[in-house]
Structures are given as C-alpha cells and as structure tokens.
C-alpha positions in Angstrom: 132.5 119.3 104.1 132.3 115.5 105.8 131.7 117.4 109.0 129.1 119.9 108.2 127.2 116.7 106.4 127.7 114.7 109.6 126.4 117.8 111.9 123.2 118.0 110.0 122.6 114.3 109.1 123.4 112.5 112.3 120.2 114.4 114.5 118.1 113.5 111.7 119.2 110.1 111.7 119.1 109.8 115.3 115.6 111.5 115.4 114.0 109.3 112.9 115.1 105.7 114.1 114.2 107.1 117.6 110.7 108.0 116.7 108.5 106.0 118.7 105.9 105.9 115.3 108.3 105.4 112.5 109.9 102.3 114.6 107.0 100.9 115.1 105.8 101.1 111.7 109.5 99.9 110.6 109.4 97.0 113.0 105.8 96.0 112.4 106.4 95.4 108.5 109.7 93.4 110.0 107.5 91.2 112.0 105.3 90.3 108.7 108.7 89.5 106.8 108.8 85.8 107.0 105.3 85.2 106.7 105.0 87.0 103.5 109.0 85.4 102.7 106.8 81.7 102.4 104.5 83.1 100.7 106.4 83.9 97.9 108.2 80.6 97.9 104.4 79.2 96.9 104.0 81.8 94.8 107.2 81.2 93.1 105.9 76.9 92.9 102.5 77.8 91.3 104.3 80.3 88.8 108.0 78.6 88.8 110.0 80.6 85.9 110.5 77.5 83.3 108.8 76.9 80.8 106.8 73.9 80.7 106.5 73.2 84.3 102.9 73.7 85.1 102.1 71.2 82.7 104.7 69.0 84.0 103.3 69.7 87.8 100.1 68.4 86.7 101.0 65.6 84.9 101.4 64.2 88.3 99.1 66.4 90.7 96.4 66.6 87.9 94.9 69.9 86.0 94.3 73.3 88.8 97.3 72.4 91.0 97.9 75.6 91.3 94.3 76.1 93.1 95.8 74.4 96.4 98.8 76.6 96.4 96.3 79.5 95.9 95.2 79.2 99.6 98.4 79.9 101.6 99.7 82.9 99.1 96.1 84.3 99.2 96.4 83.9 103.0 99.9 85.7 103.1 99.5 88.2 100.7 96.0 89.3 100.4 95.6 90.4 104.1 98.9 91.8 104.6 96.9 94.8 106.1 95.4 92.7 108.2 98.6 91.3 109.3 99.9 94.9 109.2 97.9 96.4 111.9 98.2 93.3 114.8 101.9 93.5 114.5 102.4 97.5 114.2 99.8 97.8 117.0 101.7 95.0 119.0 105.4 97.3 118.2 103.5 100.3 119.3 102.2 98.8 122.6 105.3 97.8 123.5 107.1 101.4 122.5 104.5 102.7 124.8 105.6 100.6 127.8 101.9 98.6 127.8 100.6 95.3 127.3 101.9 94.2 123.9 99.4 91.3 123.3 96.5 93.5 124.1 97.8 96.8 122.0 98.0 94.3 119.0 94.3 93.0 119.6 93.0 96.4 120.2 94.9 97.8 116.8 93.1 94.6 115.1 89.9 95.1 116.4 89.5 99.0 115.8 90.6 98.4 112.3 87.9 95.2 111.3 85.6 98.0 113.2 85.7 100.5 110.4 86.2 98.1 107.9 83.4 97.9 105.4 81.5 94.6 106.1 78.4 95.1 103.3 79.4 95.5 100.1 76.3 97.2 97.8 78.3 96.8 94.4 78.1 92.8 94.3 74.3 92.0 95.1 73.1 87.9 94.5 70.4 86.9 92.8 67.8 87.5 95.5 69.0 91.1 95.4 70.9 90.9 98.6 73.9 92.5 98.9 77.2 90.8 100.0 78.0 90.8 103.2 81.4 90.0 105.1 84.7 91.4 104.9 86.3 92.3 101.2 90.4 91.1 100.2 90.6 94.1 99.0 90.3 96.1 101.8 92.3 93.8 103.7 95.0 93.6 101.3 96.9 96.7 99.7 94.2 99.1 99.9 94.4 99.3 103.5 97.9 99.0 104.0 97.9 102.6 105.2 94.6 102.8 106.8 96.5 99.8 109.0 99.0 101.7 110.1 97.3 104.8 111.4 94.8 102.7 113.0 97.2 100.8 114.4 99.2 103.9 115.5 95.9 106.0 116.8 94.2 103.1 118.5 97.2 101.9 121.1 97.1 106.0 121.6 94.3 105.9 123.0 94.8 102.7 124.6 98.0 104.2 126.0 96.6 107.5 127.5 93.9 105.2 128.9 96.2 103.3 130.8 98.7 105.8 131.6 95.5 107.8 133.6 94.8 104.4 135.3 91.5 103.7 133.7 91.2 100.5 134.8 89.4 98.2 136.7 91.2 96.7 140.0 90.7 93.1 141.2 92.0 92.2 144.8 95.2 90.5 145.4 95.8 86.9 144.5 93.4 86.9 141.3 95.8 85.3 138.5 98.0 87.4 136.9 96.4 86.8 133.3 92.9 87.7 134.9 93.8 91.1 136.2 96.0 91.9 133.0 92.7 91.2 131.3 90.3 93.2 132.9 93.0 95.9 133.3 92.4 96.4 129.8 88.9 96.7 129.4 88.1 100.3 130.1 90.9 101.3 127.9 90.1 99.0 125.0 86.5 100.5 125.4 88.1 103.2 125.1 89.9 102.9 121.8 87.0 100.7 120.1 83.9 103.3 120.6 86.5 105.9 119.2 86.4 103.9 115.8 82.8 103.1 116.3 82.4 107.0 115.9 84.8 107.8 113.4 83.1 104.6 111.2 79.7 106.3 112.0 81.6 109.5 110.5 82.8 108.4 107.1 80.0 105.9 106.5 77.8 109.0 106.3 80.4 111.0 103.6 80.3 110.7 100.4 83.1 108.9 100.8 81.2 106.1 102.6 84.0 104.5 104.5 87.4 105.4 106.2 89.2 103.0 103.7 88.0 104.8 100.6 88.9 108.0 102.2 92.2 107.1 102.9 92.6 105.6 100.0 92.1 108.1 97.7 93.4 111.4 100.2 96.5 109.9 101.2 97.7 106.4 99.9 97.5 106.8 96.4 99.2 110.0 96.0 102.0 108.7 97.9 102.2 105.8 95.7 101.5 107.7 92.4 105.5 109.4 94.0 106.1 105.9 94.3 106.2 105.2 90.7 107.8 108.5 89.8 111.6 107.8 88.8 112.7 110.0 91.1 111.7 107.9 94.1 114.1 104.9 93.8 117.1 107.4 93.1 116.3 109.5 96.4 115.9 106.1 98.4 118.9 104.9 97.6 121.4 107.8 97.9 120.0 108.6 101.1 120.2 105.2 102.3 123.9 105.3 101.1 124.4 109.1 102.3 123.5 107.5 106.3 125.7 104.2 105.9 129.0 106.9 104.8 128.4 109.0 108.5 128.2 104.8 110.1 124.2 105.1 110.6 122.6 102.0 109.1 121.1 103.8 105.8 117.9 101.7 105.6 117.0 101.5 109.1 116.3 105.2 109.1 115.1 105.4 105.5 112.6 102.3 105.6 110.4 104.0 107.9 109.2 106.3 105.1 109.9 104.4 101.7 109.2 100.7 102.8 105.5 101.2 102.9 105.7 102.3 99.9 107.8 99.7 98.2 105.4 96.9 100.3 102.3 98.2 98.2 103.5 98.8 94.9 104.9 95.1 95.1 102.0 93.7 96.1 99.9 95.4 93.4 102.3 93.5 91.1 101.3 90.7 93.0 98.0 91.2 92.4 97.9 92.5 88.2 100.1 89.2 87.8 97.3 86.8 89.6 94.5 88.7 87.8 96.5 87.7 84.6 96.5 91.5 83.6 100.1 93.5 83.1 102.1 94.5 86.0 103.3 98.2 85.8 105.1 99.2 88.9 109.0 99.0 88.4 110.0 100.2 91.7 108.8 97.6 93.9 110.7 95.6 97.1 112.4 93.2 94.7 114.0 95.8 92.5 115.5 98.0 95.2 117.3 94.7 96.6 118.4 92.9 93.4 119.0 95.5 91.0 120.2 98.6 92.8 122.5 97.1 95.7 125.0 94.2 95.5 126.7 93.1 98.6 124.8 95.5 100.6 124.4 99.5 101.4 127.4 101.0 98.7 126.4 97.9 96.2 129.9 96.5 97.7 130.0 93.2 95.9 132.2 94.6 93.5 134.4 95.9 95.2 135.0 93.0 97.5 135.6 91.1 94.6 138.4 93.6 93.8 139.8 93.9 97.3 140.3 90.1 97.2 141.7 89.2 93.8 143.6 92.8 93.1 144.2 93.7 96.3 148.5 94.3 96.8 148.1 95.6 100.5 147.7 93.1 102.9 145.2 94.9 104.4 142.7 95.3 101.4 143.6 91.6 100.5 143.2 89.5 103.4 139.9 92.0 104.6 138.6 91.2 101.0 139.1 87.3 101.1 137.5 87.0 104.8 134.7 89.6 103.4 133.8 87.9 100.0 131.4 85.2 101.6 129.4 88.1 103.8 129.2 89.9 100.7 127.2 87.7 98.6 124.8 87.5 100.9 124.4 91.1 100.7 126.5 91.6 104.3 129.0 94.6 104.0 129.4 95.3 107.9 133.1 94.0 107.5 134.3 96.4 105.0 131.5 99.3 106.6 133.6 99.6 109.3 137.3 97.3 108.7 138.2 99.1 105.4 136.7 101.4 106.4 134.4 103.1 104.3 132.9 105.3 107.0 133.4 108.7 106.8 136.2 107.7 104.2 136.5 110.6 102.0 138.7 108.6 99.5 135.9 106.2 98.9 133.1 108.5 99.3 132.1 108.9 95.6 132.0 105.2 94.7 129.8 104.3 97.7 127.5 107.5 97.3 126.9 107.2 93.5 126.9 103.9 92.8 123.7 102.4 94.0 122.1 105.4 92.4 124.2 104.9 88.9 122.9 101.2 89.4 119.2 102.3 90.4 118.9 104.8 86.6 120.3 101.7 85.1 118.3 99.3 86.5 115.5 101.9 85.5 115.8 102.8 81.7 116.6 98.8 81.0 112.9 98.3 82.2 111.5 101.1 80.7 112.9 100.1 77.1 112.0 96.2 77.7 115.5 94.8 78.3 114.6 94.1 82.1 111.1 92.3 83.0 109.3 94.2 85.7 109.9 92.2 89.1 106.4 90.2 90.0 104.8 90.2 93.5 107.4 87.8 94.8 109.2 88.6 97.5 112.9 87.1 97.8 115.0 87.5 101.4 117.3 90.1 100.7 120.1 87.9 101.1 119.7 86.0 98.0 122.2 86.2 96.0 123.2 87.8 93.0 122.0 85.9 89.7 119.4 83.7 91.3 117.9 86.7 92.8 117.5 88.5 89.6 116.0 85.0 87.5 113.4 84.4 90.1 111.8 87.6 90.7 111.1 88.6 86.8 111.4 84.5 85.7 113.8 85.5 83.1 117.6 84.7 82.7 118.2 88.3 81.0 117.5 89.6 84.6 120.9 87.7 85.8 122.7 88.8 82.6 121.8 92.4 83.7 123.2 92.2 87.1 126.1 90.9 85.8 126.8 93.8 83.8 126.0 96.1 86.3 128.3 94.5 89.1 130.9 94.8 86.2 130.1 98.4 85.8 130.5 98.5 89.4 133.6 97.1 89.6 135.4 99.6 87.2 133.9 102.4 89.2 135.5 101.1 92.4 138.6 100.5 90.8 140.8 103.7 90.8 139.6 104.5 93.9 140.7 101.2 95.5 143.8 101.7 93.8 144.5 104.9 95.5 143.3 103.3 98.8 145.5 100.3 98.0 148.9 102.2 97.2 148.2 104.1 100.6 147.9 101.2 102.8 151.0 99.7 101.0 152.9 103.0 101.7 151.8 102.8 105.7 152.7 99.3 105.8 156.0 99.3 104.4 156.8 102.2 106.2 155.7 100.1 109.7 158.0 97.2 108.4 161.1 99.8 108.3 160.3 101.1 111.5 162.7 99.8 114.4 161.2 98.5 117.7 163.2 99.9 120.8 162.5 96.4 122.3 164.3 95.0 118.9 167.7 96.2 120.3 167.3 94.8 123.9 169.7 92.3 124.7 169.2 89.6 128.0 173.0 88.4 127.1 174.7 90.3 130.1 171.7 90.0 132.4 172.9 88.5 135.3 170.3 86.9 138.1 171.3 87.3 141.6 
C-alpha cells in the first residue's frame, strides 16, 4: 500500500515544489516573513494580553500610546500586498534566470499601475473626490491580484528579454548602466500591458482589476478558506508528504499559505476596527493548535521517547531530540527514528495533526478557544506561550496542554510496539559473537 502511495505522491510532490510559479509565490510570502514577524511584536505591545496594561503604558507614555505603535504595524500589515508583489516578482525574476532587482520593480510598478488611485466613494467638502492610493487595496484585498501581477508581469519581462529586446551600449559603459537600459524595452513592455488591461477593467462594470479579482477569484477561495474542511485537508496532506520524506508544507504552502496569510490579516484588521474577528483558520491556528514539535505534532511523542523510552535507541534519540522539538524541529526523529515510510508509526503521524486540527476546531466553535487575532508568532514559539499570545488568553495554553496530552496517549502503544522491537534487535546484537572477539595475538610471533 506504502508503495502505491509513494508512486503517486512523490511526482506530485516533486512537480509542485518544482513549479517555477508556485515557488515563487511560496518563497515570496517567505521573504515578507520577518517583516510582518516585527510587526506583530508591536502589535502584540499596543494590544499586550494583560489586563490593565494600556492604562499602565500610558501612565508613563501619556493617553494614545498606542497611536505611535500604529505607524509601523499599519506599515507591515496594511500593505502586505504591496510588499507581496516586489518580493514574488523579485522570486520569479530570478526563477526565470533575469535580473532579480529589476523583475521586482517591474512586478511593483505594473501592479501600483492598475491600482485604483481616485476613489469616487469618499468626496471632501469641495466635492472633490479622493485621490491617492487606498490601504485597502494594498492590504488583503489585493493579496491575490499581487501575485498574478507579479507572476504575469516578469512574463512578459522574461519573454522580452529572452528575444533580446534590448537596447545595446558599447563596451566599457558601467555594468549598472547597461543592466539598466537593458531593461527598458522590456519593462515597457510589461508596464503598457497593464496600462491596457487597467484601461480594460476601468471601463467594466467592475471598474477596476482589484474589484474584479476580488470578487471572481479571491473571495471564493477564502469563503473554502473558512469551511472546516480546509484545515483538516491541509494538514493531513502536509503529514501524508512528511510520511514518503518530502517536506509536507513546502509542497502544500504553495496553495494554502495564501490563503491562511489573508484570512489572518482580516483578523488583523476586524480586531483594529474594534469589530469581532470571525476567521478560525488563520496562520496562528495551523501552527499552535494543530502541530506540536513539528509535521506529525511530534512533541509528544518526544516527550515519550525520552522519559519511557526502554530501548536505547528510542531513549537516547528522544533526550538529544527533546530541545529541537520544542521549537517545533522534528528532522531528528523524521529521519533517526525514523518515521519515514514507517508503517508502524504511520497512523499516529497521519491522524494526529488532523484529530488535533477538529479539536482545535469545535473548542472555538463552542467558545472554549478565543479565535487567534492578526498576530503573527514565528512558528517556532513554543508551546504554551504560543497559544497565550495569539488569542491573549491563558485557556489557549490550558488547551494545548490537553491536546499534547491527548497526543501523547495516541503515540503511546505505538511507540511501545516500536520500543519492544528495537529492544529485541538490540539484545539480539549484544548476543551476537564477533569473529574478531575470538582472535588471539598471544602466539603471534614477529620475525
């Protein structure tokens, strides 16, 4: 059965991480990570999970604190499309074998280009409309738009450059000028593209590419997003790769981390307008609350390895493990225990990230579990602080107690069986007798 699941899984495995599109995409949102990381450490100041600590903030900074924090997690959050479509664009260049610098700037460009920049619905007193570009086509609402311009625009950037479009300067111009003019033509190229498609959509009755988009293709895919389906299918697949020794969210992330990105940062955004957040399966929850110790939600069982473990094996691989693990590193265990294509551990690894994930999911849904706000944690954090910080509630760490605990009496038996094995193999190495143990140099005799 393991086999027939390999020979299907591994080509699609090894045709999605190789697909020029989907890494870029995957690496783009990677680039953004740390940006977006401080952010949320800002965010988490200004909205700290104790209570009384705004008012004891401004007892010493004074009343609207929060105001100056405002300005950096407005400039990290609000524009991630912004942010989105340099650094995908910049991936994408360099997938393409051209200029990297100059694919981002082109992405950028072509995207502020079809970008509404009048905006008839908010008109001043003097009856003029507003003009300049809107947050919230910058922010969430064109996280999508961002990647296919991104994606189409270094295309066409690409193709330009590939037919050698360019213009030529003689020897001994700098290097930096003649990588600049060699990509005029094909920036022209890309940019009067998206002057015509803007042309396009400005006269629908959509009136822009963004609302088109929008409403066609991004919310649908995030109205799946918030079906309870979606988590479950994320994480067994993610498990499903790591079993066949394919890193499970490297391949999967390229679809669902887009996904996960926006319905966090619409939390983000319900929670700033003071309004209630309603999206359960955002960034936060997939990382805290359905995985502990990494792809398998391993924590547990590294725990079990190391304090139950009888084979010397399971124990001394579970004692050097345990550290790794609560960051959320399992490569040790992955591939020392291993799990990989294991068939004895199979079930545990498969199921219970997705027992964790329905868990996880009917505790929100009844009100045990706060919905995880716009924060964004590294996905090392570990267990316990992870879960207080990202719903500002102690019940959150409680929970992830209980379901590492549930882990751990899933991975039990199964370890056991694993642990008698390797006992077995190992007393049966001691008992085995070395032809080099009956050697003797006592009669050897040098000449």
């Amino acid at each position: 059965m393991f086999d027939k699941l390999e020979k299907y899984l591994s080509p699609v495995a090894d045709a999605l991480s190789k697909n020029k599109i989907l890494s870029a995409i995957r690496d783009g949102f990677l680039i953004t990570v740390p940006i977006v990381i401080v952010g949320s450490i800002f965010l988490l100041i200004s909205n700290f999970p104790i209570t009384g600590w705004s008012e004891m903030v401004a007892s010493v900074f004074g009343e609207g604190w929060e105001v100056y924090l405002d300005a950096l997690t407005s400039s990290t959050f609000d524009v991630v499309a912004l942010t989105g479509v340099l650094s995908i664009g910049y991936c994408y260049a360099r997938e393409k074998g051209v200029d990297k610098i100059a694919g981002g700037v082109v992405a950028l460009t072509c995207f502020l280009i079809i970008t509404p920049k009048t905006h008839i619905a908010y008109v001043n007193e003097a009856g003029k409309a507003f003009s300049g570009f809107s947050f919230g086509n910058l922010g969430t609402s064109g996280m999508f738009l961002s990647m296919i311009t991104a994606i189409l625009s270094v295309s066409i950037f690409a193709w330009a450059m590939r037919k050698k479009l360019v213009i030529k300067l003689p020897d001994g111009v700098p290097p930096a000028v003649m990588d600049s003019f060699a990509a005029l033509i094909p920036a022209a190229f890309a940019m009067v593209t998206f002057f015509i498609v803007n042309i396009i959509f400005t006269n629908t009755a959509y009136g822009s590419a963004h609302a088109f988009i929008y409403e066609v293709l991004q919310a649908p895919l995030v109205g799946l997003g918030r079906s309870n389906l979606f988590e479950v299918i994320y994480q067994f697949l993610s498990t499903l790769f790591w079993f066949f020794g394919i890193n499970g969210p490297a391949v999967t992330n390229t679809i669902f981390a887009p996904i996960h990105k926006v319905l966090t940062q619409e939390n983000y955004e319900a929670a700033k307008a003071g309004i209630a957040m309603t999206n359960v399966f955002t960034s936060a929850f997939s990382d805290f609350f359905c995985n502990y110790g990494g792809g398998g939600s391993t924590l547990g069982l590294v725990i079990l390895m190391a304090f139950t473990g009888k084979s010397n094996r399971i124990k001394t691989l579970g004692r050097l493990s345990l550290p790794a693990a609560i960051f959320g590193i399992n490569e040790p265990i992955i591939f020392g225990l291993p799990i990989v294509l294991n068939p004895l551990m199979a079930v545990p690894f498969i199921f219970v990230p997705v027992l964790n994930t329905i868990t996880a999911t009917i505790a929100t849904s009844i009100g045990i579990l706060p919905i995880t706000a716009g924060v964004q944690l590294p996905w090392t954090t570990p267990i316990l602080f992870s879960g207080w910080l990202v719903t500002g509630s102690f019940i959150a760490s409680l929970f992830q107690l209980a379901q590492l605990a549930m882990d751990m009496a899933i991975y039990f038996p199964f370890l056991k069986m694993l642990d008698r094995k390797y006992l077995e193999e190992e007393a049966n190495t001691a008992n085995e007798s070395d032809e080099l143990d009956d050697l003797s140099f006592d009669d050897l005799v040098l000449e």
